[in-house]
VEXTI-672510 format. One record per residue: residue in one letter; x negated, y, z of N, C-alpha, C, CB in turn. Coordinates in steps of 0.001 Angstrom, whole numbers, plus 524288, in hexadecimal, padded with zeros to 5 digits. Each point is the difference from the previous one (the first is absolute). Glycine has a CB too. Layout:
BEGIN
AXYZXYZXYZXYZ ...
***
This chain:
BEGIN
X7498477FFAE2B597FB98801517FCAA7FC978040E802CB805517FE087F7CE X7F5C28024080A1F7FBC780213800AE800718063E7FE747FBCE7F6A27FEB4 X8041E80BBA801797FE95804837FE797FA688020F7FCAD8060B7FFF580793 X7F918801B87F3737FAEC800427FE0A7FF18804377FEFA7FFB47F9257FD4F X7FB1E809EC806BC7FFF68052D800847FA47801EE7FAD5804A87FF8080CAA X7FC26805987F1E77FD7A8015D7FBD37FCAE8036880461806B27FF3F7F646 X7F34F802B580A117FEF180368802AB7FC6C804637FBFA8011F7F91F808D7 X7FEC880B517F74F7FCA9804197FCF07FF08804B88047C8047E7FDBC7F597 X7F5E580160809B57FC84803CF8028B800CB805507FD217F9277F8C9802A8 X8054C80BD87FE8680017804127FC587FED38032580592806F77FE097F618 X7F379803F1806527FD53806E48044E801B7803377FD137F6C57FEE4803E8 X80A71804E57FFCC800CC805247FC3A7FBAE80358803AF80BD17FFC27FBE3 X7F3F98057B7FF577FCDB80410802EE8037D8058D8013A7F7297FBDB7FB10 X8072C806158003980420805BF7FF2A8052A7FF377FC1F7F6F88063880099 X80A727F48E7FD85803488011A7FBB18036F802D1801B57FEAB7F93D7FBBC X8044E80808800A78070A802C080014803897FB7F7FF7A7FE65809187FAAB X7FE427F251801158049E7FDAD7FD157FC947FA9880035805798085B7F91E X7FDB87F306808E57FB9E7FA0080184804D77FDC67FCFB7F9437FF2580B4D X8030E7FB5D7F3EF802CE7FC247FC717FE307FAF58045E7FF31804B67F418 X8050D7F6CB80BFF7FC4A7FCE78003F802CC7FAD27FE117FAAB8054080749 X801B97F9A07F479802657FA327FE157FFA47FB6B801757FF58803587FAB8 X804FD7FA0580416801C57FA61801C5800527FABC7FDAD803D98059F80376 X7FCC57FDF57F66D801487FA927FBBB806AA7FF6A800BE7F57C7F96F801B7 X80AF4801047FC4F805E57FED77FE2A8033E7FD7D806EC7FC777FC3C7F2A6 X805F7805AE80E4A803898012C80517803547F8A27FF678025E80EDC7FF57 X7FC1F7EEF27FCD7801D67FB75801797FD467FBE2800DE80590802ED7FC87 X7F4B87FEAC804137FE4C7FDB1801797FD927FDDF806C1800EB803277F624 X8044A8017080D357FF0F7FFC18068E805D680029800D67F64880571802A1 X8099C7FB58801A2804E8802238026280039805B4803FD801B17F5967FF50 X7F7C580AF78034580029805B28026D7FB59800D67FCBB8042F8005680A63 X7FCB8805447F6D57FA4A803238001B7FEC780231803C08005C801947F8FD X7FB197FE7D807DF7FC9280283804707FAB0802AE7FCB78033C7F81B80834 X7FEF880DDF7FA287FC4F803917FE077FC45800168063C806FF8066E7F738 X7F4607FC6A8081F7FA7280137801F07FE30805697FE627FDC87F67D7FF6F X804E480DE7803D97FDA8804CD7FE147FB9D8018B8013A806BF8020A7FFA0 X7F5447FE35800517FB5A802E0803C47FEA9806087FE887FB677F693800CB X803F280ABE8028B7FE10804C9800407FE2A802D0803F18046F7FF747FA91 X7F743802E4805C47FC3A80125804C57FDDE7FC5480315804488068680063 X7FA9A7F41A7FDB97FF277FA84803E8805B37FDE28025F7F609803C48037F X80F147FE8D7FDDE8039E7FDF880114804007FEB47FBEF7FD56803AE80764 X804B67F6E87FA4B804657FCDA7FB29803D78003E802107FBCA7F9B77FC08 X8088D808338021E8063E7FE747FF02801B67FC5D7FC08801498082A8028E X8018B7F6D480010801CD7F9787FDF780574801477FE067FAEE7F9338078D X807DE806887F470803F97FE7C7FE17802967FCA67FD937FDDE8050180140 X807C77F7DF7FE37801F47FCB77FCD88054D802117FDD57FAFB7F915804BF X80511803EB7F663803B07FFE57FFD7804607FAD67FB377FB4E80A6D80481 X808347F3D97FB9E800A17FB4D7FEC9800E6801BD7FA4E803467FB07808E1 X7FA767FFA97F4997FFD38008C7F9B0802587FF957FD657FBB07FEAE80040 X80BF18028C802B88031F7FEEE7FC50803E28032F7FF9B7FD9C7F88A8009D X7FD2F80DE8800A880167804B1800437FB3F804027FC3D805557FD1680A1C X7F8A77FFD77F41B7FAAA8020C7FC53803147FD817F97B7F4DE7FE2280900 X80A96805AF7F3538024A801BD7FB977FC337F9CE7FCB68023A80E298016F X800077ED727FC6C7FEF07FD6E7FD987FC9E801E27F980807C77FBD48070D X7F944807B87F8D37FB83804637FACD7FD29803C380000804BF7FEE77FC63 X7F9748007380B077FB50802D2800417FBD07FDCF802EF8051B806DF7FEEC X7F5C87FA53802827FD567FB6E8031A7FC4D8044B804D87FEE77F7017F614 X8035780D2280A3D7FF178039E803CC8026F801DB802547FBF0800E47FD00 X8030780157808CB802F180490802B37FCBB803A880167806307FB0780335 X7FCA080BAC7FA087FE138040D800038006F802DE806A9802417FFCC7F4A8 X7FC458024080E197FFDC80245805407FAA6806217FFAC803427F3A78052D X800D380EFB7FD847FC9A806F2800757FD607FE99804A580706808477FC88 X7F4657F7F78066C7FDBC80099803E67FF10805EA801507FCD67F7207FE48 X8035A809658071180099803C8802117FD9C8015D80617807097FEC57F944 X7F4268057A807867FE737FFE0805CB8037A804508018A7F6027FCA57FFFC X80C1F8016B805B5802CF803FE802DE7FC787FF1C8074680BC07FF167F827 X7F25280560809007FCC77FDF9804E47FF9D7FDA2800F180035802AC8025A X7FAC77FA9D7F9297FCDC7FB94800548019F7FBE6800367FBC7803FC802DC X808707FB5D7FA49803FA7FB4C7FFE6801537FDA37FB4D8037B803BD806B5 X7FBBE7F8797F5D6801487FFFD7FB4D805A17FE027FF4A7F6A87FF417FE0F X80BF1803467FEFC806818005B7FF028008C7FE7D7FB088025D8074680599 X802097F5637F8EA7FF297FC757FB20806C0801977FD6D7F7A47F64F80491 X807D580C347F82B805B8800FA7FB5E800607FB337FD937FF01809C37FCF4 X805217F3DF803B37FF1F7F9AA7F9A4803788026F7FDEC7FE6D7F5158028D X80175809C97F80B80265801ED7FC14806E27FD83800D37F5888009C7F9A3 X80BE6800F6803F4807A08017D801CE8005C7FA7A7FE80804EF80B297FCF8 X7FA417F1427FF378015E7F9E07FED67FFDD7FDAF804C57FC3B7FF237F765 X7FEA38008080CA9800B97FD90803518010780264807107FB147FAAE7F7A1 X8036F80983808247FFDC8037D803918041C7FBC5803CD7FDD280AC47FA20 X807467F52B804FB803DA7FE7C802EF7FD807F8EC8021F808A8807BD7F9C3 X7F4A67F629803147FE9E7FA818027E7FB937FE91801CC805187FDD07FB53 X7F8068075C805AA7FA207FE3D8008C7FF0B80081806AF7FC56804007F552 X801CC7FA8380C307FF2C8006A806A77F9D57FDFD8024B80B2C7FD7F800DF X7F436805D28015A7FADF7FF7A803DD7FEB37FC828044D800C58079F7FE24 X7FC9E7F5EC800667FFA37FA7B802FF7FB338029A80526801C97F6FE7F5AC 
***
């Protein structure tokens, strides 16, 4: 079976606290996040059968550290999420 990837863009500027929604997690098998910020994107995934079936977001702290943007995901997925 194919793999069916979900993708969500999301800029941030100054938040503390980003969301970015997905909808219902059975309807893919990965996700692929699109962070932007400052003109440059980080790319993340992570597989959808590690995303909470009763929620349709993942919460993440953004963070500049010399000029670098540094990404907290919230403790649910922290352990399965990875940078593509």
């Amino acid at each position: 079976m194919e793999s069916q990837i979900k993708t969500v863009n999301r800029n941030i500027a100054k938040s503390e606290k980003c969301r970015c929604k997905y909808g219902k997690p059975i309807r893919f098998n990965i996700l692929q996040l699109n962070i932007t910020y400052n003109g440059e994107t980080s790319s993340y995934q992570i597989e959808a059968k590690h995303l909470s079936p009763d929620k349709d977001s993942i919460y993440f702290y953004p963070s500049i550290k010399n000029g670098q943007l540094e990404i907290q995901w919230n403790e649910e997925v922290a352990d399965y999420i990875h940078k593509i």
